[in-house]
N, C-alpha and C positions, 0 to 999 in steps of 0.2 A: 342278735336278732330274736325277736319275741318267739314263741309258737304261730301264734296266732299270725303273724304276719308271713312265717312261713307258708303257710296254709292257703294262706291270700296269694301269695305267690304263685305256687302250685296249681293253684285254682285258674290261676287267668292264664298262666303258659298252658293247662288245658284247653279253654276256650280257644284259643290262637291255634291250636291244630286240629288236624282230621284224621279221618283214617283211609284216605288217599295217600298215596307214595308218589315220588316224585325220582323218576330213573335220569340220569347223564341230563339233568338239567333240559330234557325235553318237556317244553310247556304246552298243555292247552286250554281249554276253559278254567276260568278261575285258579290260572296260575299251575293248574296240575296237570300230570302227566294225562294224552290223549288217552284212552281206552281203546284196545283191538285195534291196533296197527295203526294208530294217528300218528304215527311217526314218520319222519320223510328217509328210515335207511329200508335195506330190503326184508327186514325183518330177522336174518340166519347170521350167525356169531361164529366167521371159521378162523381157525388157528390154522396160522401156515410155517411146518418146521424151515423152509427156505432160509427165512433168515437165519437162522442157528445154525443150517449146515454150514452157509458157506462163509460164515464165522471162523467155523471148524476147521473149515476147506484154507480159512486165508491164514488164521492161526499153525496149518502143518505147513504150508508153503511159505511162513515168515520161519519157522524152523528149520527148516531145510535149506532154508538163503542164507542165514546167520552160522551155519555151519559154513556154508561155502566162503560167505564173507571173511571168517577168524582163518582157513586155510589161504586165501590169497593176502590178508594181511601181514603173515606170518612170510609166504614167501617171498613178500614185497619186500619184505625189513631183512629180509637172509641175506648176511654177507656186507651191512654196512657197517658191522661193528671194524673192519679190519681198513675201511676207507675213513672211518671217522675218526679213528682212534685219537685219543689227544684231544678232542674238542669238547666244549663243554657242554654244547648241544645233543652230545652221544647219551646222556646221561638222560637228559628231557626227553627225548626222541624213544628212547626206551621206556621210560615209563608211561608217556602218552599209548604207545602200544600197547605197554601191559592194560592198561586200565580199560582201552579200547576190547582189546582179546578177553577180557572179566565182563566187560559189560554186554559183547554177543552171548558170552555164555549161558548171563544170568537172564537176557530175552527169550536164549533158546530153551530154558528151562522152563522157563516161565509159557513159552507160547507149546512145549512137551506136555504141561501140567492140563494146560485150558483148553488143547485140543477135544480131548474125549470127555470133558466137562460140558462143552459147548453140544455135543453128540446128543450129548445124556438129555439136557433139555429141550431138542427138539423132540426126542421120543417122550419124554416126560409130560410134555403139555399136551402132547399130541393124544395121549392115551386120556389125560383128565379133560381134555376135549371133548373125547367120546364119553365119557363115561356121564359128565353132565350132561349133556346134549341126549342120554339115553332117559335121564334120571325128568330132565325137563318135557320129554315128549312122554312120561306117565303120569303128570300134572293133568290128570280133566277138572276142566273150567264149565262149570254148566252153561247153555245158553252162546256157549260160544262152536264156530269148527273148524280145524285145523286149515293153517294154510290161508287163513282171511288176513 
């Protein structure tokens, strides 16, 4: 590609924009975003840690079922090796256990890990919530007043 056609280029994807911004695809005149509250939400952007707690909340109480689960599993299976003895299902039957008893483990590890992970990011957005929302209300806009 030439220079020059470069240039040409450039030159008309200039012309084609403004210096208007265009937020969440909210449109008004001339395709661009309303100015000073044409928008139809209520204006105020809240984070709510709710969902992360009780993320956290269902992540400790899958941990705490998956312990209970491999302790009745275990006791369920107590005591058929001496009824089964001889058969060849004793063989299957145990292992299906085993793999059952490995795979509560590795839930319960896994839902141990991502408990106080889950924690973390509700306080985490919660604080850069404020700290924007502090950062956005030292923005003066002339000609404009808070709360329109």
């Amino acid at each position: 590609m030439a220079w020059e056609e470069w240039e040409q280029l450039k030159a008309q994807a200039a012309e084609r924009h403004t210096t208007q911004m265009q937020l969440n695809s909210l449109q008004g005149e001339g395709g661009y975003a309303k100015p000073s509250g044409g928008g139809g939400g209520t204006g105020t952007l809240k984070h709510k840690g709710g969902p992360w707690t009780k993320a956290a909340g269902t992540a400790d109480d899958l941990q705490t079922s998956t312990i209970t689960a491999r302790g009745d599993l275990r006791s369920a299976h107590g005591g058929i090796g001496g009824g089964l003895a001889g058969l060849s299902s004793l063989g299957a039957l145990k292992t299906v256990q085993k793999s059952w008893i490995d795979r509560l483990g590795r839930v319960r590890g896994e839902c141990r890990d991502l408990e106080p992970k889950l924690r973390q990011v509700a306080v985490d957005l919660g604080e850069v919530d404020a700290e924007v929302g502090n950062k956005a209300k030292a923005v003066s806009v002339p000609g404009t007043r808070r709360g329109e």
